[in-house]
py3Dmol code that shows the C-alpha trace and the ligand (Angstrom):
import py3Dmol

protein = """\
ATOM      1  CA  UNK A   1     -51.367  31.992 -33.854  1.00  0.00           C
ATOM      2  CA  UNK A   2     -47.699  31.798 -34.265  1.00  0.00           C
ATOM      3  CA  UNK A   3     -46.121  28.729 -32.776  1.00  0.00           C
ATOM      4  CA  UNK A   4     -43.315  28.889 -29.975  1.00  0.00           C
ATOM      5  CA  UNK A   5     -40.119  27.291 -31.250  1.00  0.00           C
ATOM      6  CA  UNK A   6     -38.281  24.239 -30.076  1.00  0.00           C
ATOM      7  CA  UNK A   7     -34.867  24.942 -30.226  1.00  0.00           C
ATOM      8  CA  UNK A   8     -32.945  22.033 -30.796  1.00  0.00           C
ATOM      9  CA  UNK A   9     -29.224  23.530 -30.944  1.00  0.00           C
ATOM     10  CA  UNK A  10     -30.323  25.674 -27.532  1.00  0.00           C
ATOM     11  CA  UNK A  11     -31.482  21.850 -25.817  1.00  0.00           C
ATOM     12  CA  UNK A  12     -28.755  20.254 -26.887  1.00  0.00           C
ATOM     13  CA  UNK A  13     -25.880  23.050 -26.062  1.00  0.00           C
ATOM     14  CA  UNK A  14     -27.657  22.417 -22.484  1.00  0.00           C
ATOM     15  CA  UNK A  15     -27.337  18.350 -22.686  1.00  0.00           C
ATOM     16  CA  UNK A  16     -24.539  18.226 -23.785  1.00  0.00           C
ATOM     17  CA  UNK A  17     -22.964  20.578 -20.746  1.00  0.00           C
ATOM     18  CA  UNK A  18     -24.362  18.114 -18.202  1.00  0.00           C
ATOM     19  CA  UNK A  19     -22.674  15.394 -20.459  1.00  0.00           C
ATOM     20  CA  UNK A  20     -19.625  17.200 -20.195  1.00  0.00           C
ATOM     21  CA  UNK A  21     -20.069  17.550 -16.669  1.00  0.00           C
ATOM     22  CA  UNK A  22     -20.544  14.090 -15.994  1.00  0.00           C
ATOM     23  CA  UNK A  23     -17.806  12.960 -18.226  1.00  0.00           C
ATOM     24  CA  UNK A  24     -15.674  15.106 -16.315  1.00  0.00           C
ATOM     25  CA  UNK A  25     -16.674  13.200 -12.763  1.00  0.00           C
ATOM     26  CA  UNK A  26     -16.284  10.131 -14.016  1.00  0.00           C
ATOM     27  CA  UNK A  27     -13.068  10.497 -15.461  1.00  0.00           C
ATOM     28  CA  UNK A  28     -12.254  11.973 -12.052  1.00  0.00           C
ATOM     29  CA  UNK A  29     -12.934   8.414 -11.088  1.00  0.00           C
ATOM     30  CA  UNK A  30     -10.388   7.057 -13.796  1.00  0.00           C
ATOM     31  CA  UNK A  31     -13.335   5.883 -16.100  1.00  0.00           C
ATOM     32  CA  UNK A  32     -13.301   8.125 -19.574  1.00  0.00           C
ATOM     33  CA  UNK A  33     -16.399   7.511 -21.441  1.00  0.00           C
ATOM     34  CA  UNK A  34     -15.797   6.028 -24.938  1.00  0.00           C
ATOM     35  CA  UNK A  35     -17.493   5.637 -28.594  1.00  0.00           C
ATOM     36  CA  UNK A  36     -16.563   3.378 -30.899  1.00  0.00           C
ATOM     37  CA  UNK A  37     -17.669   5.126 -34.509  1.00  0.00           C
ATOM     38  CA  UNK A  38     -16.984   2.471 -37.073  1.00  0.00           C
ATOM     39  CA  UNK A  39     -17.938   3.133 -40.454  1.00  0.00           C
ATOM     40  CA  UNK A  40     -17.382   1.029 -43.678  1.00  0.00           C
ATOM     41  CA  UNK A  41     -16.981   2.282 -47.373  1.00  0.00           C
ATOM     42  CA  UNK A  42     -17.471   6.354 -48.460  1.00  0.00           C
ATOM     43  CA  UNK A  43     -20.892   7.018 -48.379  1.00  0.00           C
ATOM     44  CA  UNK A  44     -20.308  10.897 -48.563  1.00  0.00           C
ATOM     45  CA  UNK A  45     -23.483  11.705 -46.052  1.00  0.00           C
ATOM     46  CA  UNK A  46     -22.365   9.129 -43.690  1.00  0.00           C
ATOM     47  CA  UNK A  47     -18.549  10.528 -43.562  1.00  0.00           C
ATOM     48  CA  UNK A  48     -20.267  14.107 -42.750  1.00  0.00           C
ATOM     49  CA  UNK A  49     -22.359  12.074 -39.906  1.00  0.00           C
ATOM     50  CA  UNK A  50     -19.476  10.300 -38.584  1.00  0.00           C
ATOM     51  CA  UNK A  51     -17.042  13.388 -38.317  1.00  0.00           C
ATOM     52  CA  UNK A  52     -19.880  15.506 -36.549  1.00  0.00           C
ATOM     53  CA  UNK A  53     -20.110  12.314 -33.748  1.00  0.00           C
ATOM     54  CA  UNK A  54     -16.374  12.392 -33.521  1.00  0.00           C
ATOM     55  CA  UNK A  55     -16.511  16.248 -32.798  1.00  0.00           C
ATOM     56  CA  UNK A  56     -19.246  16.161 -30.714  1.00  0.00           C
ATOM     57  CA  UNK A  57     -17.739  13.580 -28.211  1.00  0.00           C
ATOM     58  CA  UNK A  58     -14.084  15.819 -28.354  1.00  0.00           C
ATOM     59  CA  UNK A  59     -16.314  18.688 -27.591  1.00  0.00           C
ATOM     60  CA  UNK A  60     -18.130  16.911 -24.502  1.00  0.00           C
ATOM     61  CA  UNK A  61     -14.763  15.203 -23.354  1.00  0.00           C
ATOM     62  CA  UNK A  62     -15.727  11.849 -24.051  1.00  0.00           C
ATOM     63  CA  UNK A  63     -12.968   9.502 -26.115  1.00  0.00           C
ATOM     64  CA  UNK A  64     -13.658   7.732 -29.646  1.00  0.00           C
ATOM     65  CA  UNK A  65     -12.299   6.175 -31.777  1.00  0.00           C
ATOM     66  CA  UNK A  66     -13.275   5.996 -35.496  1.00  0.00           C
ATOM     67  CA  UNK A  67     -12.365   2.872 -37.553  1.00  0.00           C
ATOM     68  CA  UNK A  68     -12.857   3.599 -41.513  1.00  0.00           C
ATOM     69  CA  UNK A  69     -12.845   0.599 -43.588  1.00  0.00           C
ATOM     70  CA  UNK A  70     -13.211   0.417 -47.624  1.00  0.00           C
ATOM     71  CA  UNK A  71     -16.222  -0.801 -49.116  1.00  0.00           C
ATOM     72  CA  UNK A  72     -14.758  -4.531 -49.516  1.00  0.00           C
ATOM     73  CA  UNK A  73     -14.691  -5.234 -45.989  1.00  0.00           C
ATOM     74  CA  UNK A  74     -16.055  -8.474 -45.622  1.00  0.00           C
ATOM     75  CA  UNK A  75     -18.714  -9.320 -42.711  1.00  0.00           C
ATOM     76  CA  UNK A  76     -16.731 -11.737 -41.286  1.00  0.00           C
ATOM     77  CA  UNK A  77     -13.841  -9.285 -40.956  1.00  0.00           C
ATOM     78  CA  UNK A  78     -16.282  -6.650 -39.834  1.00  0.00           C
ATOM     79  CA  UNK A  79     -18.261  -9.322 -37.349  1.00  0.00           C
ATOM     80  CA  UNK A  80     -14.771  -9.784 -35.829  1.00  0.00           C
ATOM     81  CA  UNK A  81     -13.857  -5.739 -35.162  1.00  0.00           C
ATOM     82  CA  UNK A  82     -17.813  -5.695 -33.620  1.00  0.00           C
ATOM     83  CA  UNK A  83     -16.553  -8.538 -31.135  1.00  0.00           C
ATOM     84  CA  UNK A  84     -13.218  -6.261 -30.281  1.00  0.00           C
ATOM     85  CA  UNK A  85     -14.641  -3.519 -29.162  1.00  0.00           C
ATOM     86  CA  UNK A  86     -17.467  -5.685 -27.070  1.00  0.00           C
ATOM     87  CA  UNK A  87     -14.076  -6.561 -24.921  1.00  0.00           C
ATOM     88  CA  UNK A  88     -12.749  -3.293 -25.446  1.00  0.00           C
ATOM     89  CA  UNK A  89     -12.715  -2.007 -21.862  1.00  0.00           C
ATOM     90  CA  UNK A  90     -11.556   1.774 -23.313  1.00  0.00           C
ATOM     91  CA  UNK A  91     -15.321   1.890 -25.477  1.00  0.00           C
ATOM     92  CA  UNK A  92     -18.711   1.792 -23.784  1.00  0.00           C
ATOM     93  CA  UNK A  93     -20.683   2.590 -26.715  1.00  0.00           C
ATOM     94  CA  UNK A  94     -20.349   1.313 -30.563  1.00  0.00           C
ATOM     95  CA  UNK A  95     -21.824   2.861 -33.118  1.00  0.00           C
ATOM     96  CA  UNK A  96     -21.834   1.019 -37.072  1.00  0.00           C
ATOM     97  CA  UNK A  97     -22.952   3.948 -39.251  1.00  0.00           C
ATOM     98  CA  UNK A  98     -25.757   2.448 -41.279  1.00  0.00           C
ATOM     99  CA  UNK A  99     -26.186   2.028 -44.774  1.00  0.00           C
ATOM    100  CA  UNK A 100     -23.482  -0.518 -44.808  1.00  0.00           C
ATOM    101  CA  UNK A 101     -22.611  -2.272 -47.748  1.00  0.00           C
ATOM    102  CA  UNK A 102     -24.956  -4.688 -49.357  1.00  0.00           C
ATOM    103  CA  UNK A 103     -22.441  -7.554 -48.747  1.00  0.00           C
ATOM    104  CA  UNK A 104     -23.197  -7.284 -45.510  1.00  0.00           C
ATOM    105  CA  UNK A 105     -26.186  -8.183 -43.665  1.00  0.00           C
ATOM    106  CA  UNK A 106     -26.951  -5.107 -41.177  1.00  0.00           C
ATOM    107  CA  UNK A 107     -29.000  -6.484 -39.047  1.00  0.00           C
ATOM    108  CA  UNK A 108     -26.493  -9.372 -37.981  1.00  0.00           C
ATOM    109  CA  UNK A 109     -23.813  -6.574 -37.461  1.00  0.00           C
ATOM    110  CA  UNK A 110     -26.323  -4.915 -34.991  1.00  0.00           C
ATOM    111  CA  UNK A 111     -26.837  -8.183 -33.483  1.00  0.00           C
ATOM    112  CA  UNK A 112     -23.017  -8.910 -32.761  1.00  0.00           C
ATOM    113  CA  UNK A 113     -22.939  -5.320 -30.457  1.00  0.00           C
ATOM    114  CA  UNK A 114     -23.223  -6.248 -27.139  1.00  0.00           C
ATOM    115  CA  UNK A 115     -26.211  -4.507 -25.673  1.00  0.00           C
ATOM    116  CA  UNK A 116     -24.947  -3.282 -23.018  1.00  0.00           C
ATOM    117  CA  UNK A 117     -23.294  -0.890 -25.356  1.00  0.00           C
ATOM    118  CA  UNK A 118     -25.943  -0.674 -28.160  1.00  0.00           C
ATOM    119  CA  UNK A 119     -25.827   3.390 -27.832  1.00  0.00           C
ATOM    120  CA  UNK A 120     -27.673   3.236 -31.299  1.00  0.00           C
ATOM    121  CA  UNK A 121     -30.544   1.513 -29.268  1.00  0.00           C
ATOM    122  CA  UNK A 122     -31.239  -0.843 -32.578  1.00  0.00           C
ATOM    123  CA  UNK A 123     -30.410  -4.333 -31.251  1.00  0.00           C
ATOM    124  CA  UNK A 124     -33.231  -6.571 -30.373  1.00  0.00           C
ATOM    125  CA  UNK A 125     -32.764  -6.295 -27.081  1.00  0.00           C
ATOM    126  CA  UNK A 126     -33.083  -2.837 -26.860  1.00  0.00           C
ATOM    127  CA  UNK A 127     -35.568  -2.920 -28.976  1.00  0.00           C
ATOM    128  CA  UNK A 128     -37.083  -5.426 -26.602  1.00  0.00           C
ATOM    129  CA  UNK A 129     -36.707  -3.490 -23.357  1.00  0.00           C
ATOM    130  CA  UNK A 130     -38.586  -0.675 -25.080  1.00  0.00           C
ATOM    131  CA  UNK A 131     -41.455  -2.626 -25.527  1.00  0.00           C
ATOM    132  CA  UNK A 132     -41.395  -4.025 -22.275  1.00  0.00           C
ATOM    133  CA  UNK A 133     -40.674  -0.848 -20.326  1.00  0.00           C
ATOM    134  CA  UNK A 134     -37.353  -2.442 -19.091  1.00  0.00           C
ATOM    135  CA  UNK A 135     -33.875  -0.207 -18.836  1.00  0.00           C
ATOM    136  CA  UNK A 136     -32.390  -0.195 -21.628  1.00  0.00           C
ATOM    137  CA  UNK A 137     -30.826   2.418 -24.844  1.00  0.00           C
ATOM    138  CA  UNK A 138     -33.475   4.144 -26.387  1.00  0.00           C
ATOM    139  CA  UNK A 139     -32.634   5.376 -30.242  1.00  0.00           C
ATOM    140  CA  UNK A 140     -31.225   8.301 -30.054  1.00  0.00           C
ATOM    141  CA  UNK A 141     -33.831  10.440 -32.528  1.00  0.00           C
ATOM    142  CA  UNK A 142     -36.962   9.858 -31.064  1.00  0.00           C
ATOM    143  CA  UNK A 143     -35.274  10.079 -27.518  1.00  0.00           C
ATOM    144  CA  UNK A 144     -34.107  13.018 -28.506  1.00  0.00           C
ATOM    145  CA  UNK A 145     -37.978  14.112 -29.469  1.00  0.00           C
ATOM    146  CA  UNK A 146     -38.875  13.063 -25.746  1.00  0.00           C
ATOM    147  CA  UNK A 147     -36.112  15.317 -24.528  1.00  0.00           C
ATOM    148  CA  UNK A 148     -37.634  18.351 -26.801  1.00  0.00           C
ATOM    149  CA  UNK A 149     -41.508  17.588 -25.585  1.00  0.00           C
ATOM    150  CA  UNK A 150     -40.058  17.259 -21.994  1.00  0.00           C
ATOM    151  CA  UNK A 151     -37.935  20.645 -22.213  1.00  0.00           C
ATOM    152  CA  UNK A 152     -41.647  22.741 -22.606  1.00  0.00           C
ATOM    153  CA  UNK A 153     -43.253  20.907 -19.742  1.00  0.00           C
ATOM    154  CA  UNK A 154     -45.632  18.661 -21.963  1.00  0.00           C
ATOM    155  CA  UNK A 155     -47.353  16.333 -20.212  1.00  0.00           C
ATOM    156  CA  UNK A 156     -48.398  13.982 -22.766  1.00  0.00           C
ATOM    157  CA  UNK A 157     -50.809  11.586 -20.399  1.00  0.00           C
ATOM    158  CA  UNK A 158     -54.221  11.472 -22.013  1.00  0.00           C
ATOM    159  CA  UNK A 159     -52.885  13.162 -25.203  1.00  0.00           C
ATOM    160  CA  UNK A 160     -53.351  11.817 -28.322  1.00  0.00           C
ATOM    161  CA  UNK A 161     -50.392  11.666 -30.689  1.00  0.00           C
ATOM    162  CA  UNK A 162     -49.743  10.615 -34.230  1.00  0.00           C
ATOM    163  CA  UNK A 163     -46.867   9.671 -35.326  1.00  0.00           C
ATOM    164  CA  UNK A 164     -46.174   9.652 -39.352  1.00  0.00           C
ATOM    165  CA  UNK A 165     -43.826   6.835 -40.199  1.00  0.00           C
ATOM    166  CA  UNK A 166     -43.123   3.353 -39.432  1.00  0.00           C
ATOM    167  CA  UNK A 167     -39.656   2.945 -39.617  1.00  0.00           C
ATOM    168  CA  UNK A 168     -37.303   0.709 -37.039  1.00  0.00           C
ATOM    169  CA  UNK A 169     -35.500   3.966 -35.794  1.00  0.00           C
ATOM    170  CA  UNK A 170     -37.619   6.614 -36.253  1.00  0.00           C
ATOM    171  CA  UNK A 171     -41.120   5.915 -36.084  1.00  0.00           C
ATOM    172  CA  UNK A 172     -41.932   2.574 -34.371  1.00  0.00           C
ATOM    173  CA  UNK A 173     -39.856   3.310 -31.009  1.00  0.00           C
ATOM    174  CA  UNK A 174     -41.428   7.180 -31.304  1.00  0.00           C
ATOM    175  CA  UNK A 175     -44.698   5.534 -30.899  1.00  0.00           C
ATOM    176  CA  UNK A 176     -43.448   3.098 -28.086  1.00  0.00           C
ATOM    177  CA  UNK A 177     -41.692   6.164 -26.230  1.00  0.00           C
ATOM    178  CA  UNK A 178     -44.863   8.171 -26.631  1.00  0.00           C
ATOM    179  CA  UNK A 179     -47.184   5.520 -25.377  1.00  0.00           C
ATOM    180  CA  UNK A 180     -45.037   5.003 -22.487  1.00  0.00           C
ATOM    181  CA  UNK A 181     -45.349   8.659 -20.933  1.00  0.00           C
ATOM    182  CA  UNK A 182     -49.188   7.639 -21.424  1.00  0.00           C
ATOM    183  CA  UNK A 183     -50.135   9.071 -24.531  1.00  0.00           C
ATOM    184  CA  UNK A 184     -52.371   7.276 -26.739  1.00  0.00           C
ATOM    185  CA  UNK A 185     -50.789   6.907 -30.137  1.00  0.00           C
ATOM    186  CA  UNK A 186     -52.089   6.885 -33.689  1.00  0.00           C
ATOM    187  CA  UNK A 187     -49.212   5.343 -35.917  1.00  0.00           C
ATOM    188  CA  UNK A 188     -49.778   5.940 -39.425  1.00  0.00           C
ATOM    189  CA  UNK A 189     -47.660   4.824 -43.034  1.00  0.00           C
ATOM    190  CA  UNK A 190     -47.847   4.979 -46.630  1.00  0.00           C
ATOM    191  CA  UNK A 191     -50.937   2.720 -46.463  1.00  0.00           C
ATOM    192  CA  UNK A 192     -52.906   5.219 -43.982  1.00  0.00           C
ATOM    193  CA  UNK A 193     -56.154   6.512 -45.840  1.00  0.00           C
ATOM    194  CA  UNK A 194     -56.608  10.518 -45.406  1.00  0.00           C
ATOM    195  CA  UNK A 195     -53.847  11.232 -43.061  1.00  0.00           C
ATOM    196  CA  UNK A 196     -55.264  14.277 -42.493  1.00  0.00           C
ATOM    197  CA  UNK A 197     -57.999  12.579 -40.015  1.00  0.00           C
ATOM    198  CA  UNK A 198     -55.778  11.487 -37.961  1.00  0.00           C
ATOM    199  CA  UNK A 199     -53.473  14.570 -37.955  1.00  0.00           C
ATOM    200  CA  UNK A 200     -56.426  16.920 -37.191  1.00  0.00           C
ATOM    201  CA  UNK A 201     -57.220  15.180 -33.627  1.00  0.00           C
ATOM    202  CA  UNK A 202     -53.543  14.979 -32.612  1.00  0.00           C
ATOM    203  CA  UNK A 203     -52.383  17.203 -30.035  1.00  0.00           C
ATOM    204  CA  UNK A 204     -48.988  16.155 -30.953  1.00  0.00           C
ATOM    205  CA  UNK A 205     -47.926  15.139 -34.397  1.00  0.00           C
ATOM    206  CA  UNK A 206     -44.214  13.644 -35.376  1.00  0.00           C
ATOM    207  CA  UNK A 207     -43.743  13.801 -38.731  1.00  0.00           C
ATOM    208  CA  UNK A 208     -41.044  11.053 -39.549  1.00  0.00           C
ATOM    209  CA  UNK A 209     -41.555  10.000 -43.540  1.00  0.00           C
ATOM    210  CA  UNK A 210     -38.269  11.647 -45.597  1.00  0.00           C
ATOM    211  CA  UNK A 211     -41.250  13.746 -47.871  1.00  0.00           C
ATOM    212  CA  UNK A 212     -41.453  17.421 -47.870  1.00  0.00           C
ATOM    213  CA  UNK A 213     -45.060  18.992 -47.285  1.00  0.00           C
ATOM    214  CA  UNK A 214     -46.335  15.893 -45.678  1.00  0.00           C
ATOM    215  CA  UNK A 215     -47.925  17.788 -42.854  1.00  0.00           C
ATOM    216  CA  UNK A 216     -49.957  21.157 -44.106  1.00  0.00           C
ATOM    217  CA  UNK A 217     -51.297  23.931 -42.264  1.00  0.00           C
ATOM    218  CA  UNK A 218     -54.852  22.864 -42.945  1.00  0.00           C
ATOM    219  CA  UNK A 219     -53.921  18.871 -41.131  1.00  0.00           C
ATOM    220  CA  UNK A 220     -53.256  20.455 -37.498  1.00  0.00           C
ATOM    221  CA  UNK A 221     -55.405  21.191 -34.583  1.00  0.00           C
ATOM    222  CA  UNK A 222     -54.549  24.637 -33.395  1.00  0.00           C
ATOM    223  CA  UNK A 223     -52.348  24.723 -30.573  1.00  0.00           C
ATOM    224  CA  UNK A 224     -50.777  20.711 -31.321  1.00  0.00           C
ATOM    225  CA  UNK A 225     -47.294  20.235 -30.635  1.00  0.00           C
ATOM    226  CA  UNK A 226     -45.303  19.391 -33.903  1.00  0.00           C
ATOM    227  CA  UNK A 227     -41.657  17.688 -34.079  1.00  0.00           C
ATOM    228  CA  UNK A 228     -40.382  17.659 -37.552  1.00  0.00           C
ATOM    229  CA  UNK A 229     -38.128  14.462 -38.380  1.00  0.00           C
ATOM    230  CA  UNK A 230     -37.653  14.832 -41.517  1.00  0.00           C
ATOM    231  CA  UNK A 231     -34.735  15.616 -43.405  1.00  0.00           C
ATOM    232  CA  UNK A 232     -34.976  16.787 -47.175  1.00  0.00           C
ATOM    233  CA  UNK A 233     -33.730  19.742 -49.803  1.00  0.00           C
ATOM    234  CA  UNK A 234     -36.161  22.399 -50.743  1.00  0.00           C
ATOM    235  CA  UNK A 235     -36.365  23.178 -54.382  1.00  0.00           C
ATOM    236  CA  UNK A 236     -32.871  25.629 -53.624  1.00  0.00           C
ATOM    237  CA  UNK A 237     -31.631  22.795 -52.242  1.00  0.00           C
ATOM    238  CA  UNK A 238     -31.799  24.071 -48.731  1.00  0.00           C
ATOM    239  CA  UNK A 239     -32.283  21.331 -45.813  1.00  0.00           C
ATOM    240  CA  UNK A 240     -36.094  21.213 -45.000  1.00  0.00           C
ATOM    241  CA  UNK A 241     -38.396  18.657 -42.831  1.00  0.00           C
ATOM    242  CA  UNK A 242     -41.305  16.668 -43.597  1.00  0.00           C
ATOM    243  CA  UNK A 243     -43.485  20.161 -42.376  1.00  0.00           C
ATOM    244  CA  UNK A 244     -44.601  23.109 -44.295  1.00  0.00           C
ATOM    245  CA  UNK A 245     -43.179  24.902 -41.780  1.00  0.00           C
ATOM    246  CA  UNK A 246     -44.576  28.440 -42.568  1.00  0.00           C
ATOM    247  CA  UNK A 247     -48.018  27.523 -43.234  1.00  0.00           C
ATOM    248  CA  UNK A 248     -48.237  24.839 -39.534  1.00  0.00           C
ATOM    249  CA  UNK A 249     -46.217  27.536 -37.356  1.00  0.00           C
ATOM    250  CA  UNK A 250     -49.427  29.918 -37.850  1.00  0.00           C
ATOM    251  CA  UNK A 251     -51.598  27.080 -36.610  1.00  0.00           C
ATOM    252  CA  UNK A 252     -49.088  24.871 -34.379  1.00  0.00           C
ATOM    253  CA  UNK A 253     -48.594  25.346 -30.384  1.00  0.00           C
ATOM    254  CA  UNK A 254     -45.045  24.917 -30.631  1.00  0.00           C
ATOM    255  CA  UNK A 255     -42.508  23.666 -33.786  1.00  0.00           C
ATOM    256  CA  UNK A 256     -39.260  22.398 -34.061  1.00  0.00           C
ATOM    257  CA  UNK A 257     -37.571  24.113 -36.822  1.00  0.00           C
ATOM    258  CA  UNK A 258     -35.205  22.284 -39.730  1.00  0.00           C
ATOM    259  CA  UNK A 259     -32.106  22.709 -39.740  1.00  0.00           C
ATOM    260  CA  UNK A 260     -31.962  23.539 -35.889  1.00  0.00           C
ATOM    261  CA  UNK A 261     -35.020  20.934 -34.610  1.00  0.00           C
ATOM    262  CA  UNK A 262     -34.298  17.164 -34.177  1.00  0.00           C
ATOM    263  CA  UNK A 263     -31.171  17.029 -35.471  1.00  0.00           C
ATOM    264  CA  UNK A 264     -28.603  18.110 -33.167  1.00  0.00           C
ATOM    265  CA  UNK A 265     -30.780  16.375 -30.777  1.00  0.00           C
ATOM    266  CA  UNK A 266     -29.654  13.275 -32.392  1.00  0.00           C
ATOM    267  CA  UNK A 267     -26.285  13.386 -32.059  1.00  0.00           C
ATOM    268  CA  UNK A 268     -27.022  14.433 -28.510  1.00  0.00           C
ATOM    269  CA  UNK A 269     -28.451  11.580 -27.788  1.00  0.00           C
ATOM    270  CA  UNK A 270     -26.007   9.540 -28.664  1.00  0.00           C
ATOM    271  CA  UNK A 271     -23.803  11.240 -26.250  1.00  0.00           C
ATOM    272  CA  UNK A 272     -25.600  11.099 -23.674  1.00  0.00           C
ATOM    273  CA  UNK A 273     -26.459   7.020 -24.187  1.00  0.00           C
ATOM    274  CA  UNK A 274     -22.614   6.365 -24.626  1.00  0.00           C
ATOM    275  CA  UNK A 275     -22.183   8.440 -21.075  1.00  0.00           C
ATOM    276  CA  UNK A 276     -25.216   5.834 -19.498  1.00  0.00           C
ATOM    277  CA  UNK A 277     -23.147   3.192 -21.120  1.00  0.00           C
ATOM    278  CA  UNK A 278     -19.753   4.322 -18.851  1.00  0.00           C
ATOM    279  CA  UNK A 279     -22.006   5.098 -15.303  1.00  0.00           C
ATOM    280  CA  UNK A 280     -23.881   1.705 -16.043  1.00  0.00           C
ATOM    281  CA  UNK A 281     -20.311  -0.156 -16.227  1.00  0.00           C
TER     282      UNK A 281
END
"""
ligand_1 = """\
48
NAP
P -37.933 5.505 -43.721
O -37.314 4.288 -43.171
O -37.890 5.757 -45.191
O -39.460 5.515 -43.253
C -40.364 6.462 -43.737
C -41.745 6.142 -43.249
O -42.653 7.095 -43.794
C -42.250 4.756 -43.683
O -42.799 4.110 -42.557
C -43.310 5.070 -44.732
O -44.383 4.168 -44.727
C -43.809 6.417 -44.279
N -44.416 7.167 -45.361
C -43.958 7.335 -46.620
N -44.806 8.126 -47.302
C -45.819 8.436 -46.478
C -46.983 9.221 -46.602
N -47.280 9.851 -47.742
N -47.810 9.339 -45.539
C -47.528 8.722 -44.391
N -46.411 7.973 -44.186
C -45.566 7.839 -45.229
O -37.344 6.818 -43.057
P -36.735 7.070 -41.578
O -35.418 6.461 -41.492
O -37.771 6.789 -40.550
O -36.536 8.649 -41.681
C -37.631 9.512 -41.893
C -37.110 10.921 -42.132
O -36.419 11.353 -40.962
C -36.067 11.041 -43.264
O -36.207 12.320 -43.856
C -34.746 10.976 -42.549
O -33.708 11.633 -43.249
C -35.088 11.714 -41.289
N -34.238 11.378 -40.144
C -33.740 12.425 -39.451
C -32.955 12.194 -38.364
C -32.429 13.357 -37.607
O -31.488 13.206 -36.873
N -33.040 14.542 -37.755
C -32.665 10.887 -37.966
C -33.232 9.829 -38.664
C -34.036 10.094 -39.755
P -44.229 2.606 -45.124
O -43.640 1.952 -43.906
O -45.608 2.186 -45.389
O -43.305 2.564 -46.313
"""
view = py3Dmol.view(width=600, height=400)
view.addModel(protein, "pdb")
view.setStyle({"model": 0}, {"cartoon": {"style": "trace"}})
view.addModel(ligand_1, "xyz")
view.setStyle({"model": 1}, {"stick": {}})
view.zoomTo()
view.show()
């Protein structure tokens, strides 16, 4: 078998028209729909990440704005921008590019965005209405996994799906996303005994660890459904997932491919969160 491809740039050149659509009728109604990007010190991955949010909101015809600050920025001073753009009227969604400093306490930053424009979806509260099933911003990667197992048609009620990883914005709200369009979900970590158990009885598998190979042709149920997280360099130091890709695409369903999977999904995400956060106002 040779699985069907989920294109993620195709998906998300299709979201992101109907964001630019809906940007367009709002500002018809005198309401432009802003990001805040703020993003402290040089990290050189998280200056790529910021410019490609920046673009991608020009490109959709939503504003932002993108504060830089140097490394010595101290919380309180950074606390105090958060609590500017919460009254900012212009910005609907803020977005503090994580890793931040180790001066500075992340999770407290998080905190001090207002949730009602928490376009990141990693405040408590949104983290909160997740579990609950109450509106609220989902993070944008595994949303943007929904969005890819909704644009095939999969009906995940009664499926069983394992998720790999057990992070805060990756794997733990995939598995609360998942359950909530009624699959049942296997989440599994570092600590999981023979992985490959679980893997084998998924019909859909998210592999979301930052390890290359994780997931091998031999751990997947012919036919599954497999999203690819992961982000890594191959030994050319090409960009690769978490997935043997050759080896699971002869087994697989359907794939997502990396580069061109999850990742421009991402940022579309966020763009279409920050345009929820302008309708919702
Ligand atoms: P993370 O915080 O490092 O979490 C990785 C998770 O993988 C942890 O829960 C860890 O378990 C688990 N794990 C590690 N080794 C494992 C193994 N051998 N078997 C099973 N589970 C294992 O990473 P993250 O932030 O979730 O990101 C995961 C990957 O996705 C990274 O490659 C990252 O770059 C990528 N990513 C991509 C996007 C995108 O837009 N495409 C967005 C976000 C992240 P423990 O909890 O037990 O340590």
């Amino acid at each position: 078998m040779t699985a069907q491809l989920i294109d993620g740039n195709a998906l998300s050149r299709q979201l992101r028209a109907d964001v630019a659509r809906r940007a367009a009728a709002l500002k018809a109604r005198g309401v432009t729909p802003g990001l805040a990007v703020v993003l402290v010190g040089d990290n050189p991955a998280s200056q790529v990440y910021v410019r490609n949010k920046v673009r991608a909101c020009e490109d959709s015809g939503l504003h932002s704005v993108l504060e830089k600050y140097d490394a010595d920025l101290s919380e309180a001073d950074l606390l105090a921008r958060v609590e500017a753009l919460n009254d900012d009227p212009a910005i609907h969604g803020i977005l503090v590019q994580l890793p931040l400093p180790r001066h500075i306490d992340a999770q407290k930053v998080i905190e001090a965005i207002s949730p009602a424009k928490d376009v990141d979806g990693f405040h408590v509260a949104s983290a909160g209405a997740l579990v609950t099933g109450t509106p609220g911003f989902w993070p944008c990667t595994p949303y943007g996994c929904i969005r890819m197992l909704e644009s095939i048609g999969y009906d995940l009620r009664g499926k069983h799906a394992v998720v790999i990883g057990r992070s805060n914005i990756v794997g733990k709200p995939m598995a609360l996303m998942l359950l909530q369009k009624n699959a049942t979900v296997t989440v599994t970590h570092s600590a999981t005994p023979d992985l490959a158990h679980f893997t084998r009885d998924a019909d859909v598998v998210v592999a979301a660890v930052g390890k290359r190979n994780v997931l091998t042709a031999d751990m997947v149920k012919p036919g599954a459904v497999v999203i690819d997280v992961g982000m890594n360099r191959d030994d050319e130091g090409k960009l690769c997932g978490d997935v043997d890709f050759e080896g699971v695409k002869e087994v697989a369903g359907w794939i997502t491919p990396v580069p061109g999977g999850v990742g421009p999904m991402t940022i579309t995400m966020l763009l279409v969160n920050t345009l929820e956060a302008a309708e919702r106002s």
